[in-house]
C-alpha positions as a Markdown table, in Angstrom:
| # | Residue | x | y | z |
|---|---|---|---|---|
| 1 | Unk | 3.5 | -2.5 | -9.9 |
| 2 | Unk | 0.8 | -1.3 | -7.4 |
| 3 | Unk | 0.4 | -2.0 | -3.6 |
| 4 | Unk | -2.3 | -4.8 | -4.4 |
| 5 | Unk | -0.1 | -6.8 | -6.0 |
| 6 | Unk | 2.8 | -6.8 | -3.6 |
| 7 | Unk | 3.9 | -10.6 | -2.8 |
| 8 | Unk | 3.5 | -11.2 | 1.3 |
| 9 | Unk | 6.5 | -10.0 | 3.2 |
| 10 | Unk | 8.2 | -8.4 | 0.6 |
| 11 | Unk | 8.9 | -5.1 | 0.5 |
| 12 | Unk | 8.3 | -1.8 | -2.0 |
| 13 | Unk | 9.0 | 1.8 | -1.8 |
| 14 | Unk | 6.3 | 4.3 | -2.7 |
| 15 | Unk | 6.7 | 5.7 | -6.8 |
| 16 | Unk | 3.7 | 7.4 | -6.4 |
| 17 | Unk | 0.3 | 7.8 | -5.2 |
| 18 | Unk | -2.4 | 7.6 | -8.4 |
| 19 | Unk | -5.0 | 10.6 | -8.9 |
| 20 | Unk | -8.5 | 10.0 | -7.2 |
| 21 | Unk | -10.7 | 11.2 | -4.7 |
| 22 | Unk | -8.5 | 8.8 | -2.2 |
| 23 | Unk | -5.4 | 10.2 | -3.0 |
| 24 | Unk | -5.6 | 12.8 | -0.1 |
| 25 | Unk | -6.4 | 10.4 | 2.3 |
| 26 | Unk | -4.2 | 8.0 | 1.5 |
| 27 | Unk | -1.4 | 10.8 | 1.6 |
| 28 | Unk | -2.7 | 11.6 | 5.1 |
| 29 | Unk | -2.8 | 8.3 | 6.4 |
| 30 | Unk | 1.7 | 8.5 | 5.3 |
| 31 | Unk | 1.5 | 6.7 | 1.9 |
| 32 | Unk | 4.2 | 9.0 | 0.4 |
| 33 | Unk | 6.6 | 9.0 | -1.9 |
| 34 | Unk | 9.8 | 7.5 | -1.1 |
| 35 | Unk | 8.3 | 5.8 | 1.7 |
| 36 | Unk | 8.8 | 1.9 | 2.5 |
| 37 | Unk | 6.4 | -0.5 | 2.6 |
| 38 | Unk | 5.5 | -4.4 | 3.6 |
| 39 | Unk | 2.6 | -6.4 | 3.2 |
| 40 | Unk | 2.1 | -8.5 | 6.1 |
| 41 | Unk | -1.6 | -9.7 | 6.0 |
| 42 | Unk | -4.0 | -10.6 | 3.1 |
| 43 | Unk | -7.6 | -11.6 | 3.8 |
| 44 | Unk | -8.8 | -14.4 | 1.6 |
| 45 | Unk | -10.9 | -13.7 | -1.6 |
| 46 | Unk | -9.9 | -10.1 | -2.0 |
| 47 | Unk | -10.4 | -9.0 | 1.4 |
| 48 | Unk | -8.8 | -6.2 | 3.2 |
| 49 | Unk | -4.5 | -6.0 | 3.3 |
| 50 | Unk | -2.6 | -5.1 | 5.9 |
| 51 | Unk | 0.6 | -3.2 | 5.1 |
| 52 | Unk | 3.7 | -2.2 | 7.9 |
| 53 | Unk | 5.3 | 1.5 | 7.1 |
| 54 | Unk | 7.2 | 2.8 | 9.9 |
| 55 | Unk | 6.2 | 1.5 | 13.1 |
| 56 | Unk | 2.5 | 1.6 | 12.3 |
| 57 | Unk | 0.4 | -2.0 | 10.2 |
| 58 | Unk | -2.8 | 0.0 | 8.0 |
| 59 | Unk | -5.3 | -1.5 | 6.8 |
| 60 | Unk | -6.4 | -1.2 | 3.2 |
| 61 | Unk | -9.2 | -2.4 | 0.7 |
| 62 | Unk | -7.7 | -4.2 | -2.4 |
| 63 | Unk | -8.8 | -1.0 | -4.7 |
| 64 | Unk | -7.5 | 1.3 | -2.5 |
| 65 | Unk | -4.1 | -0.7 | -2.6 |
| 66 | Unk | -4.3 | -0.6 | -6.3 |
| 67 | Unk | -4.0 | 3.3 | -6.1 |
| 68 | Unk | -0.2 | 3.4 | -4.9 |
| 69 | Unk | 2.4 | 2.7 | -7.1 |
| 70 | Unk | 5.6 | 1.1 | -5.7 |
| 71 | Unk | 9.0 | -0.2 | -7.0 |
| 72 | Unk | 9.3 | -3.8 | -5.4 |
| 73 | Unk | 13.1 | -4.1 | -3.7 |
């Protein structure tokens, strides 16, 4: 399953992070491995996401989402 298709307010931990040109960034911004994540806003229509890790709520485009693999818990 990827990030994108994470149910709101349920929770997944990071499998990976898929090859791209965004993978650095996304890596940057904390998206790693092993880390836990939440999905607490999703703008109509395919609009941006908002996903909790740590103490910080990112942003994300839908197809940005779709680049991190997670293991729903």
């Amino acid at each position: 399953m990827t990030a994108d298709q994470l149910p709101l307010n349920k929770s997944g931990k990071i499998v990976e992070v898929t090859s791209s040109p965004l993978k650095i960034n996304l890596m940057e911004l904390g998206f790693l491995p092993g880390k836990y994540i939440t999905l607490h806003h999703k703008a109509p229509a395919g609009g941006p996401m908002a996903f909790q890790m740590d103490e910080t709520l990112l942003a994300l485009r839908k197809n940005e989402a779709a680049l991190i693999r997670i293991e729903l818990l």
